[in-house]
N, C-alpha and C positions, 0 to 999 in steps of 0.2 A: 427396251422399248415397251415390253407388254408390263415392265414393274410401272413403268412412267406411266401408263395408261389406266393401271388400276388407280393408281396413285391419284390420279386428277379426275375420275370419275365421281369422286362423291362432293369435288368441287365445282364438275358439271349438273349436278345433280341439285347443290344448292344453289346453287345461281339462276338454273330453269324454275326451281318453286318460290323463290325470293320474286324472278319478274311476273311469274302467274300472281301473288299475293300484291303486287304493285299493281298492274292490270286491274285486278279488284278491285282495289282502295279506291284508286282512277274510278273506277265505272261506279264506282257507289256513293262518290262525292258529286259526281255529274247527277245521277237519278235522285237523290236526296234534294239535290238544288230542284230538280224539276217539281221535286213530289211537295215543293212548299208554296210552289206557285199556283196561281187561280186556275181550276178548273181540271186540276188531277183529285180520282176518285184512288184507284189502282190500275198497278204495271205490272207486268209478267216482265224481264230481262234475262237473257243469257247472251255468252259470250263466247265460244268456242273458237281456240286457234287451233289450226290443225288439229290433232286428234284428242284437245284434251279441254276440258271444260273448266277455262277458267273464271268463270263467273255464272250463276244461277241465282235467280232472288227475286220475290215479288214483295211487294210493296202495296202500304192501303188498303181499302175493305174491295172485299166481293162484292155486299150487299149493303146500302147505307142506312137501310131502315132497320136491319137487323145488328149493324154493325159489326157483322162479321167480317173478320179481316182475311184477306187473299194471302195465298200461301205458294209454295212452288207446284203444286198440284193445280191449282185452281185453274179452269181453262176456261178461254174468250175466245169470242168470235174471231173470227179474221177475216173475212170478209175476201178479197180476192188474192188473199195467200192463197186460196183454194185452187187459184188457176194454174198453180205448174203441176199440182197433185193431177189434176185434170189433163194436162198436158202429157205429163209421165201415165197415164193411162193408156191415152193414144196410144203411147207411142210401145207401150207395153203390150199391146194387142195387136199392133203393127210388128214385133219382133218377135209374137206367136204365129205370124202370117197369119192371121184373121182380116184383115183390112191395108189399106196403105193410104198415107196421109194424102195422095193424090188423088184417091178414091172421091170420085163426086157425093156428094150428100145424101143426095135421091136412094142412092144405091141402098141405104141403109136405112132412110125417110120416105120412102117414093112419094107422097101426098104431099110434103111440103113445097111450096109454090119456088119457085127461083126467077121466077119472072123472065124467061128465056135467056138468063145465062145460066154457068156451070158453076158451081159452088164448090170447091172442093174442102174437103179436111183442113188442108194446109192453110186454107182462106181462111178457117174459123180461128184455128191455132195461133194466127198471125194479127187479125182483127183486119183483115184486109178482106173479107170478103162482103161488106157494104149491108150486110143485116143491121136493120136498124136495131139502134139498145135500146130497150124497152124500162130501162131505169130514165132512159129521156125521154118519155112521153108524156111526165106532168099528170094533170088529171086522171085523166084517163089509168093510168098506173097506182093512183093514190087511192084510189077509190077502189082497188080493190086489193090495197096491201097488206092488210091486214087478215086474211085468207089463206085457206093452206085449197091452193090450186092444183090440178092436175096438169099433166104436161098439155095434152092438150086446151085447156080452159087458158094458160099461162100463155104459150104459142099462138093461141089465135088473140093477144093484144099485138103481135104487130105482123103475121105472116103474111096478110094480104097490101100491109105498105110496099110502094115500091122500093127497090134499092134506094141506097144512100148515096151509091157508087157502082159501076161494074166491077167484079170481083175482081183484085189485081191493082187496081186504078191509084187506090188513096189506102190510107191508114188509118182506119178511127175506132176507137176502145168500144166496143161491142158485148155488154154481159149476155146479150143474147147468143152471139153466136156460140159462147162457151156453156150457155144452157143449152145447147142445142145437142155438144158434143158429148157432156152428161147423158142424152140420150140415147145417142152411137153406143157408147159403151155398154151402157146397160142393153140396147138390143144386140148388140155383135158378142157378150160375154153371157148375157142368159142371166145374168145377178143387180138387182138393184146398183144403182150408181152407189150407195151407201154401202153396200157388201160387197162389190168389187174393190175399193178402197180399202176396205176392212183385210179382206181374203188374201189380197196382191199386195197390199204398203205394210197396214197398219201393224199386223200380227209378226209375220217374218221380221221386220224390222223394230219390234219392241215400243214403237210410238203411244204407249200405253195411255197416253194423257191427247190423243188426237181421235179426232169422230166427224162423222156428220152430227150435226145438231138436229134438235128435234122440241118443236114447243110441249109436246102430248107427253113427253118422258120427264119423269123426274130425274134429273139428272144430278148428282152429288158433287160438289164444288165448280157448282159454272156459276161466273159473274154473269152480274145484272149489268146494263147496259144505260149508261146515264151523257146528259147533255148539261150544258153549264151557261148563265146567263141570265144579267143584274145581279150578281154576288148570290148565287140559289142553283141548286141545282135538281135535275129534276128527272125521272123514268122519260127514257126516249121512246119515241114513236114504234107501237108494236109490229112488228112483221112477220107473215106466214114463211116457216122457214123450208116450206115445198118450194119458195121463189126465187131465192139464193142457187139451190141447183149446184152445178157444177161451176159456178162463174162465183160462191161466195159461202156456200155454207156451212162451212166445217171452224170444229174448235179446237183449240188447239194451247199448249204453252208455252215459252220460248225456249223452254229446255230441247221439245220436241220439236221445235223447229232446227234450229241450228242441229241438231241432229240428223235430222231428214237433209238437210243441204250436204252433212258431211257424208251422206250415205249416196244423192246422187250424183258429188263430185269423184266420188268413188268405185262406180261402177254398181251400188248395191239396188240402188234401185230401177233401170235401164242399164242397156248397155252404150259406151263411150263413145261410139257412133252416135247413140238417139241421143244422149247429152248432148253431145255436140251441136243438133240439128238445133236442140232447145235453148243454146247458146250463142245462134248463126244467127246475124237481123237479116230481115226477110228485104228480099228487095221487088219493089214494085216492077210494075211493067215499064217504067220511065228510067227505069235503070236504079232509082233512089232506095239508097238503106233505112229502114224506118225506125232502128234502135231498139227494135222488139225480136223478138225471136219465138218461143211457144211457149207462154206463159210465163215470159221471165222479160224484163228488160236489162237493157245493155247500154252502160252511159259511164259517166265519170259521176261517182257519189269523194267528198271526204280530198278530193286530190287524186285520186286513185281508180284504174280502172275497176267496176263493178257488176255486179249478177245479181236482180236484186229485183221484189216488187213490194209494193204498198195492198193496203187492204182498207176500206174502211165502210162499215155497215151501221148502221140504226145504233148508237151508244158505245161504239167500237170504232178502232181503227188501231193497225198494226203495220208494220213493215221488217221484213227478211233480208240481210245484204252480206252478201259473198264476195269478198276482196280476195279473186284468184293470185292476187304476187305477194300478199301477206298470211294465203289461208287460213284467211281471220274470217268467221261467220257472225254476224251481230240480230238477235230476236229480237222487237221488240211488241211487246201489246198493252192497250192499254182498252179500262173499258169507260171510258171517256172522252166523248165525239170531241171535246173541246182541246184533251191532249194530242198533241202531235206527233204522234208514234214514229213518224218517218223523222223528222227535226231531231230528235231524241236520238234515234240510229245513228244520226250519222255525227253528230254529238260526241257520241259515244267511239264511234270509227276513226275521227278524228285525232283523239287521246290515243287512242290505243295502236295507231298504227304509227305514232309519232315515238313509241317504244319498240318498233317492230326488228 
């Protein structure tokens, strides 16, 4: 039995890097078809099935004026991939006993208004706590986007609105409330929202191509962020990247993403409990599931159940997806509003789990 087992090992062995090298080919005739179509600049892609990275590769320039081309290095926005980083923070300070997602807000904001209900943690985590987003307020927000705002200057555009909802009530996508949790963190750990990230993710876990962004830093291989329309393409709308916050501003590559997924399906980054909770949809006071859970949603992508969120900011847009029964992870970013980073993912999902 044990000769039969050496024996057939190294025909196990070429049959797993034979469908890794197929998986590739797949994912690279898919991104090729897209990279030829209108209004792709450059993509970050990676591909990770279980523990092993079968696909990494960017495509097209960083920069079009200088025509430098993007590499596997190069990092892009992502926009509200930032919010499970965010979430895993929570809940990282919550399993230091510093806090508990039940914790009302006040507790750790006393000044901020709640307009006589209770806000908790778990409300912000969930997008159920009826904070208005303050990316929907049009005008008012536009005029002053281009700014790098303090927390407070940023907060008081919408603290004195009333609720949208009573906390609990409804479910609606809120970058305020996950700017808000950005600031829990940094007041309950004592370290900027940026070095908390840094100190707790990014270092122990090797994420060596992931950061908060910062407009004042010369930053070495970050894409430019471009918009596309009447066959021309053109530098998207500048933004102060103090306003992203916790709900959108970190960069990131797709090597590094699917990495970070395969760390907190695995206990590396929370423990299996806090996974769990960031994988639980939250259910309303009416009893209803809302398909979100703490910075992650929960739905069917590709045929398949999925873990999984989109991002898109100012010349960027990205999407993360976690196929728990294929432990197939797919990155995708790109830094062009007009490609569809999410379309692309699942694209790509589709292929590859049709080999799974």
């Amino acid at each position: 039995m044990i000769a039969a087992l050496v024996l057939h090992a190294p025909l196990l062995l070429q049959t797993s890097a034979a469908a890794s090298t197929q998986d590739a080919a797949r994912a690279d005739a898919i991104v090729q078809k897209t990279m030829h179509g209108e209004g792709a600049v450059g993509i970050s892609v990676a591909v990770l099935r279980g523990n092993e990275m079968v696909y990494s590769k960017a495509y097209g320039f960083v920069d079009l004026e200088f025509a430098v081309s993007a590499d596997e290095e190069t990092m892009f926005r992502i926009g509200s991939v930032t919010k499970q980083f965010t979430a895993a923070g929570i809940l990282k300070l919550a399993e230091r006993g510093k806090l508990s997602v039940d914790d009302p807000l006040t507790k750790f904001l006393p000044d901020y208004p709640t307009h006589g209900h209770e806000i908790t943690l778990r409300h912000l985590l969930t997008h159920t706590s009826g904070v208005h987003n303050y990316t929907d307020l049009g005008p008012k927000w536009e005029a002053v986007q281009p700014w790098e705002l303090s927390d407070d200057e940023l907060v008081a555009l919408w603290q004195d609105l009333p609720l949208d909802f009573a906390p609990g009530e409804r479910w609606n996508y809120s970058n305020s409330g996950y700017y808000l949790l950005g600031m829990v963190i940094a007041k309950v750990s004592g370290s900027s929202y940026a070095d908390f990230l840094r100190e707790t993710f990014f270092e122990p876990l090797k994420l060596t191509r992931t950061r908060y962004d910062s407009n004042g830093e010369v930053i070495l291989n970050r894409a430019q962020g471009y918009s596309f329309g009447d066959g021309k393409f053109w530098n998207d709308r500048f933004v102060g990247m103090s306003q992203p916050g916790a709900a959108g501003a970190l960069i990131s590559t797709a090597s590094d993403l699917v990495r970070w997924q395969q760390a907190l399906v695995t206990g590396q980054v929370v423990q299996p409990e806090s996974y769990l909770e960031m994988t639980t949809p939250f259910m309303l006071d009416s009893g209803r599931e809302t398909g979100y859970g703490m910075g992650l949603q929960l739905d069917t992508q590709a045929g398949e159940e999925c873990v999984w969120h989109g991002g898109g900011i100012h010349g960027f847009n990205s999407v993360l997806l976690y196929f728990p029964g294929a432990k197939l992870s797919v990155g995708v970013i790109s830094n062009s509003q007009s490609l569809r980073a999410d379309a692309l993912g699942v694209e790509l999902a589709k292929a590859l789990l049709a080999t799974k």
